[in-house]
DRENDO-1510 file (C-alpha; in Angstrom, 1 decimal, always signed):
<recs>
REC; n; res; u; v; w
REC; 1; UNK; -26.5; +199.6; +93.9 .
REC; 2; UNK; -28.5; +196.6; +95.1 .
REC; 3; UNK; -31.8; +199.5; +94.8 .
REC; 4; UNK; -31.2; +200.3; +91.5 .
REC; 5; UNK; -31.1; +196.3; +90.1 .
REC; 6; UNK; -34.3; +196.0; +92.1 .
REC; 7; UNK; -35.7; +199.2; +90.5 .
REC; 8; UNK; -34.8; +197.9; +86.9 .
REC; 9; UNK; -36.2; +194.1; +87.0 .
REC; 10; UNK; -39.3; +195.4; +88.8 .
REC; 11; UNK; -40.5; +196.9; +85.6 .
REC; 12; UNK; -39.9; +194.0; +83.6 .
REC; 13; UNK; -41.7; +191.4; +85.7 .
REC; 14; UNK; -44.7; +193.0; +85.6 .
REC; 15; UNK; -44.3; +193.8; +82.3 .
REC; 16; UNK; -44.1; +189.8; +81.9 .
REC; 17; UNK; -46.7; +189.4; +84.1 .
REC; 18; UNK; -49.2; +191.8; +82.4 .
REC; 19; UNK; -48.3; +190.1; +79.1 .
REC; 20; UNK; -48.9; +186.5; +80.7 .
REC; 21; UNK; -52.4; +188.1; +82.6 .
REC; 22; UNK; -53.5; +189.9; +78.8 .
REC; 23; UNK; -52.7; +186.2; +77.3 .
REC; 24; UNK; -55.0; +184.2; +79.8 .
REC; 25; UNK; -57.6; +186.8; +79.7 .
REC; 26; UNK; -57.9; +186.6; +75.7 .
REC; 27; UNK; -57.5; +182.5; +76.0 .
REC; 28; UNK; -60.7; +182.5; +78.7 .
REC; 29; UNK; -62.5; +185.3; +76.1 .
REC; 30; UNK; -61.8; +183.2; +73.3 .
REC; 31; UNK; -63.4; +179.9; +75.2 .
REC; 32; UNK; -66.3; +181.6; +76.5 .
REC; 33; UNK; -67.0; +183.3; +72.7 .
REC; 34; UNK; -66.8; +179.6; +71.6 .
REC; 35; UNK; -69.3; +178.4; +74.3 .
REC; 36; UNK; -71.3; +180.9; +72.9 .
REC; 37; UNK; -71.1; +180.6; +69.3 .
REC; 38; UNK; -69.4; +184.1; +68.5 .
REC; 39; UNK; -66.3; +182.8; +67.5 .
REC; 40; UNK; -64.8; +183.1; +63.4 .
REC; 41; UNK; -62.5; +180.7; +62.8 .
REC; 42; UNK; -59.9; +180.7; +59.7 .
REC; 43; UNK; -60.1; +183.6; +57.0 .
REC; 44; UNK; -63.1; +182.7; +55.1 .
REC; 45; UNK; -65.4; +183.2; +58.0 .
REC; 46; UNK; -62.8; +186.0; +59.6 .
REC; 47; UNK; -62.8; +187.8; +56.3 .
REC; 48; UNK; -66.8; +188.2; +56.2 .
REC; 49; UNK; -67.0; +188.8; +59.7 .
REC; 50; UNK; -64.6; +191.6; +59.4 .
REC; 51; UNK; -66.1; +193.0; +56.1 .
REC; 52; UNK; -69.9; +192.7; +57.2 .
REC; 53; UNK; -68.6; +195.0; +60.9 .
REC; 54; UNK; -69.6; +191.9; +63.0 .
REC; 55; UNK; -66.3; +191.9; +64.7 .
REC; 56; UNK; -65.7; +192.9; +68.2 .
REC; 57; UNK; -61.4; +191.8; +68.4 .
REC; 58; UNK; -60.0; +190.0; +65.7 .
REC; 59; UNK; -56.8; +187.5; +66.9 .
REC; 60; UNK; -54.1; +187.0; +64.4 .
REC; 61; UNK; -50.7; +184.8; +64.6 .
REC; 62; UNK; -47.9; +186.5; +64.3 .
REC; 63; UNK; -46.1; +183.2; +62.8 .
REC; 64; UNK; -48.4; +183.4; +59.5 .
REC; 65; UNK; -46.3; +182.9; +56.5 .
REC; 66; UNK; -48.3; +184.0; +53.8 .
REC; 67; UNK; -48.1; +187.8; +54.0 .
REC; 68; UNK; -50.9; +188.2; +51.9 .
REC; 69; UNK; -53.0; +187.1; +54.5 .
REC; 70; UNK; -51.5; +189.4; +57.2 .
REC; 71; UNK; -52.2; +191.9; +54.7 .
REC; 72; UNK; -55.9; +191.4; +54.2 .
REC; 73; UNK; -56.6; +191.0; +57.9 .
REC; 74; UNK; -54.6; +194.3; +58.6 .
REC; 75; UNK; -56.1; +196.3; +56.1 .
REC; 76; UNK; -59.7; +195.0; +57.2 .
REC; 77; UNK; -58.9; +195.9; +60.7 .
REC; 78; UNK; -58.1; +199.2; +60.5 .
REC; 79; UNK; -60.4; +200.1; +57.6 .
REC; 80; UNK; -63.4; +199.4; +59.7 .
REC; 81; UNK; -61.7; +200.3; +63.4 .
REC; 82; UNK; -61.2; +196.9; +64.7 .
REC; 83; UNK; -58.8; +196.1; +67.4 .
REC; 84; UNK; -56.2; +193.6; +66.2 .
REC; 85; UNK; -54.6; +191.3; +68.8 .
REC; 86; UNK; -51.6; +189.1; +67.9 .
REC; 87; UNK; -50.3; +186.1; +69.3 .
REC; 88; UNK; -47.4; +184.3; +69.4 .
REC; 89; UNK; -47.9; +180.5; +67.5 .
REC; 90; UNK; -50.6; +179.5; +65.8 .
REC; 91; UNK; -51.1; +176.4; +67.0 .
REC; 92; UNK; -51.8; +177.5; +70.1 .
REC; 93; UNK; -54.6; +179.8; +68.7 .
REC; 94; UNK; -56.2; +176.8; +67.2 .
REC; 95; UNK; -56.0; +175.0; +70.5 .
REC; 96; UNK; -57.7; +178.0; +72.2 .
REC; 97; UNK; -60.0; +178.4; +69.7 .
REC; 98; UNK; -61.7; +174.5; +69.7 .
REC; 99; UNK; -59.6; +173.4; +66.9 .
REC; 100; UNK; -58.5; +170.0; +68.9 .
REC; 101; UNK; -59.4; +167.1; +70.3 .
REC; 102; UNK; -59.0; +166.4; +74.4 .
REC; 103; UNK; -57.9; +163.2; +75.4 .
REC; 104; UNK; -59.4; +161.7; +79.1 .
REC; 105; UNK; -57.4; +163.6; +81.3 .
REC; 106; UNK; -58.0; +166.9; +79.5 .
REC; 107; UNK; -55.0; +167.7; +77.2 .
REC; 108; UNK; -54.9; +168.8; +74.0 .
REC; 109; UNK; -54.3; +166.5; +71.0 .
REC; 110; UNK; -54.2; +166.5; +67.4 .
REC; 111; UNK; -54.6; +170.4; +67.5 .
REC; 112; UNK; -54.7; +172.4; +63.8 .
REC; 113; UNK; -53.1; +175.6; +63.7 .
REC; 114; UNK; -55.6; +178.8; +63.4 .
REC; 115; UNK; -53.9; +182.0; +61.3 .
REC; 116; UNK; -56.9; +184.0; +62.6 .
REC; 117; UNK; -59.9; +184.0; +65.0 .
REC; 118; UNK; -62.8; +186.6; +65.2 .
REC; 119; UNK; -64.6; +187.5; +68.3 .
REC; 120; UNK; -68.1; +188.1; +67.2 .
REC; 121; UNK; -70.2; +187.5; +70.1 .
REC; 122; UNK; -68.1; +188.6; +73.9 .
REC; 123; UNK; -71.4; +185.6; +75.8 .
REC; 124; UNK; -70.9; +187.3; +79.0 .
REC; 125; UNK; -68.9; +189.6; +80.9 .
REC; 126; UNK; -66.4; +188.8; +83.2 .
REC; 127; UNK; -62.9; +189.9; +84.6 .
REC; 128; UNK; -61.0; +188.5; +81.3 .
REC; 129; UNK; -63.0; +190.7; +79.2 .
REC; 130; UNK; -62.4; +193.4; +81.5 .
REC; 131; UNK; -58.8; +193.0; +81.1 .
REC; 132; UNK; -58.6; +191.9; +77.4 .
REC; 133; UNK; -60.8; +195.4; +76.9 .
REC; 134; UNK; -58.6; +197.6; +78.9 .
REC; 135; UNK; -55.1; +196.4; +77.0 .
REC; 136; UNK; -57.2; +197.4; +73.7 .
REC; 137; UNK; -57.6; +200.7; +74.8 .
REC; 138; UNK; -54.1; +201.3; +76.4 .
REC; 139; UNK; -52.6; +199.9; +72.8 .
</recs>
């Protein structure tokens, strides 16, 4: 009996874990995009990235409230082919995405939530990307 409990949490943990490894590898993509200026934040800047096909992964909140705006980046993601990642809260979007200030000892303050973030520019390759890129695909 004790086999099949072990057989049935197995899955889940690294189900948890690939979830918590796809997180960090978009948080690391999204600081290295914003190193090298290839990051869209809010849905002004989103909204012409996506239109104009700039747009390698578009990042949206899943705790939006205004559906409208779900609707618009949803419909601009799969009209041109774009892969849409979505994330839990919104402030911690905008902390990922430079929308905060750091106080001495490195923590995040005063951070503004971010509905949306574009990835326009990947800067440089490395494992993350590797692993954001393959959970795309596998989606």
């Amino acid at each position: 009996m004790s086999d099949a409990e072990g057989e049935v949490t197995e899955p889940q943990t690294t189900q948890e874990e690939g979830a918590t490894a796809v997180i960090s590898a978009l948080k690391e993509v999204l600081k290295k995009s914003l190193i090298h200026d290839g990051l869209a934040r809010g849905l002004h800047e989103c909204a012409k990235a996506l239109d104009r096909r700039q747009a390698h992964v578009a990042v949206l909140a899943s705790d939006c409230s205004e559906a409208a705006y779900v609707n618009l980046v949803e419909a601009l993601c799969t009209e041109h082919n774009i892969p849409l990642v979505k994330v839990p809260e919104s402030k911690k979007l905008g902390e990922w995405v430079g929308l905060c200030k750091l106080d001495k000892e490195g923590q995040a303050r005063k951070v503004v939530k971010c509905s949306i973030a574009v990835v326009k520019d990947y800067g440089e390759e490395s494992e993350a990307l590797n692993v954001l890129l393959n959970h795309i695909k596998s989606q």
